[in-house]
C-alpha positions, 0 to 999 in steps of 0.5 A, spaced: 072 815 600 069 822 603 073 827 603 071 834 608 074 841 607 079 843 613 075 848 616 069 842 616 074 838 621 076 843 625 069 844 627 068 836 628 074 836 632 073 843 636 066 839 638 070 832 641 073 837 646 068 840 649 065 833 649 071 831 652 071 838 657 064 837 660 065 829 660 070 830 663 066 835 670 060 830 669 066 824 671 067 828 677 061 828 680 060 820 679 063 813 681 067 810 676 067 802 675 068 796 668 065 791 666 069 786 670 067 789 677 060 791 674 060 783 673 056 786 665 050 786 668 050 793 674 052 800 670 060 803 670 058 809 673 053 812 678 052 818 682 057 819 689 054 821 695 052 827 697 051 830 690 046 836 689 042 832 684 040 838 681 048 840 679 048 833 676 042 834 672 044 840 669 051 836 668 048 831 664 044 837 660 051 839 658 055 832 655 047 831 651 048 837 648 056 836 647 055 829 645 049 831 640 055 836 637 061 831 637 057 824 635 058 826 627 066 825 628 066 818 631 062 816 623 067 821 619 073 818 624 071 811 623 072 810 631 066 806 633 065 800 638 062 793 635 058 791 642 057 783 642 050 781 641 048 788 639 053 791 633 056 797 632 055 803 635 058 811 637 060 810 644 060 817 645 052 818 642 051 812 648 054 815 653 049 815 657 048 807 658 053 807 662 048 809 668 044 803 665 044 795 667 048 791 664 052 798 662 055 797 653 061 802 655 065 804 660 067 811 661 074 809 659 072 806 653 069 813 652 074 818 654 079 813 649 074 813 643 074 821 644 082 821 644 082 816 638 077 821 635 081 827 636 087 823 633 085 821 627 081 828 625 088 831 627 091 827 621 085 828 616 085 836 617 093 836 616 090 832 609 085 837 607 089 842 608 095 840 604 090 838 599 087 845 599 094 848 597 096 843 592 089 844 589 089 849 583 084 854 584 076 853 582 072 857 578 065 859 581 060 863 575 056 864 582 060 867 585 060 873 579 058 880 579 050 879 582 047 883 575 052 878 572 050 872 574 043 872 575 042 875 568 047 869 565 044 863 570 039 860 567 042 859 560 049 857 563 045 851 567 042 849 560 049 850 556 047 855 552 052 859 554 052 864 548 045 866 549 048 866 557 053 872 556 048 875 551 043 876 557 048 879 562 052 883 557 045 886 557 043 886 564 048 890 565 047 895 561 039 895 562 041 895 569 045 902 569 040 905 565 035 904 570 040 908 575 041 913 571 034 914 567 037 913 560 033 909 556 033 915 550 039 912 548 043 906 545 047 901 548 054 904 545 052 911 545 050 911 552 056 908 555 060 912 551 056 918 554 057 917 561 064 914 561 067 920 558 071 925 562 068 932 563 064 934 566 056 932 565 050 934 562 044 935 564 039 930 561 046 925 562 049 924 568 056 920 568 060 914 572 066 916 575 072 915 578 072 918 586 077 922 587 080 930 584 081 929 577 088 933 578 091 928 583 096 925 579 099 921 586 091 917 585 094 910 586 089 908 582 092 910 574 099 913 575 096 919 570 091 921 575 084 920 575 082 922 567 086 917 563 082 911 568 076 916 565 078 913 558 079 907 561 073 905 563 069 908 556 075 903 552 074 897 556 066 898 556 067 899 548 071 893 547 067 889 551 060 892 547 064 890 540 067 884 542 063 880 546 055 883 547 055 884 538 057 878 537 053 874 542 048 878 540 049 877 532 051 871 531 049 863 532 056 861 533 056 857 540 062 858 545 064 854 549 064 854 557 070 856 557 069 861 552 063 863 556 066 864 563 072 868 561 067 873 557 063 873 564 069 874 569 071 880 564 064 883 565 063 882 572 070 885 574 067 891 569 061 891 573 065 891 579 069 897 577 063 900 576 059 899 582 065 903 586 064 909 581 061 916 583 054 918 579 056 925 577 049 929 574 049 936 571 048 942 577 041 944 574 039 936 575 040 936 583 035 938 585 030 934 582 
């Protein structure tokens, strides 16, 4: 059996009442008969008199496009009709036969699968979403750090997932270093380099936390903003050793698991730096 998010249903159920909204004014402007009265071989419904045929043009234009919208919730609801001699069919898709000799529908028959409809989707959104929040939450690689990802992607769909967190340990790096204009310098020593506290260098611009170094109220380190400084260098050292260096170094294959918790680790590393200031040496401004 299918199942549908709850956002999905809600928009299938949004889509049924407007069905049943313009359907609704579209009636007003229409005689109502059954198939008993119509002997199965009139339609249902035909214009009252004196219409402004052009208003009920325009009406009809609406319950297309609304039926157009809601037909796909009659299948996922299973509320079709099985009509004799002909089969299955979607009352609301068909709407319009009504007008037709030997009309297949009635308009009740219409305005009941339409409420049949909204029941039966009530029932499966209150379904979805208690699923929803009994599911234990997924973990999407592709929703990683852009540089993290597109570097890692074509490897993790072929399962070398070592050579994938290689690859993005990597990127990272060559990525900074493009910003930065820093290939005259290796990997470590450049991250050691530009997240260490201080001021920069010319040559050697640094990432780093915004805010006033002194402040030691900054929610962000409970010390103030130089320990963070610290921080940031460790994390990218301990990182560079344990992960980058051993992929790069070895042959030892890691796991999926393995490799998404490498990945998460470097993408929230690379979203912390992504909210870093780049600081340059006063004589570099202006260049």
């Amino acid at each position: 059996m299918a199942t549908y998010s709850a956002d999905y249903l809600k928009r299938l159920l949004a889509a049924v009442e407007w069905f049943e909204e313009v359907f609704g004014r579209w009636m007003e402007t229409q005689e109502e008969s059954d198939h008993v009265q119509s002997r199965g071989l009139f339609p249902t419904v035909w214009p009252k008199d004196r219409q402004d045929q052009a208003a009920v043009r325009m009406l009809e234009l609406d319950v297309a496009e609304a039926a157009g919208a809601a037909a796909r919730a009659v299948t996922v609801a299973g509320a079709q009709i099985a009509v004799a001699g002909i089969g299955v069919l979607d009352p609301i898709e068909n709407w319009s036969l009504m007008s037709a000799p030997k009309a297949l529908f009635t308009p009740q028959e219409v305005r009941t699968t339409a409420a049949k409809v909204r029941g039966r989707l009530s029932g499966m959104i209150d379904e979805a979403e208690a699923v929803s929040e009994s599911a234990v939450p997924g973990f999407a690689p592709s929703e990683l750090h852009t540089v993290i990802w597109t570097a890692a992607a074509a490897h993790w769909t072929t399962h070398q997932y070592r050579v994938a967190v290689r690859e993005a340990a990597e990127a990272l790096t060559v990525h900074w270093k493009g910003i930065l204009g820093r290939n005259d310098v290796d990997d470590t020593v450049f991250w050691q380099q530009t997240l260490s506290p201080g001021e920069p260098d010319s040559g050697k611009p640094k990432l780093a936390w915004p805010g006033d170094p002194t402040d030691k109220t900054n929610r962000s380190m409970r010390g103030g903003l130089e320990p963070l400084a610290q921080a940031l260098k460790n994390l990218a050292t301990g990182l560079n050793l344990t992960v980058r260096n051993v992929t790069t170094h070895t042959r030892d294959e890691l796991t999926e698991q393995e490799a998404m918790e490498r990945l998460a680790a470097y993408s929230y590393f690379a979203r912390l730096l992504d909210q870093c200031e780049i600081r340059r040496a006063e004589e570099d401004e202006g260049e």
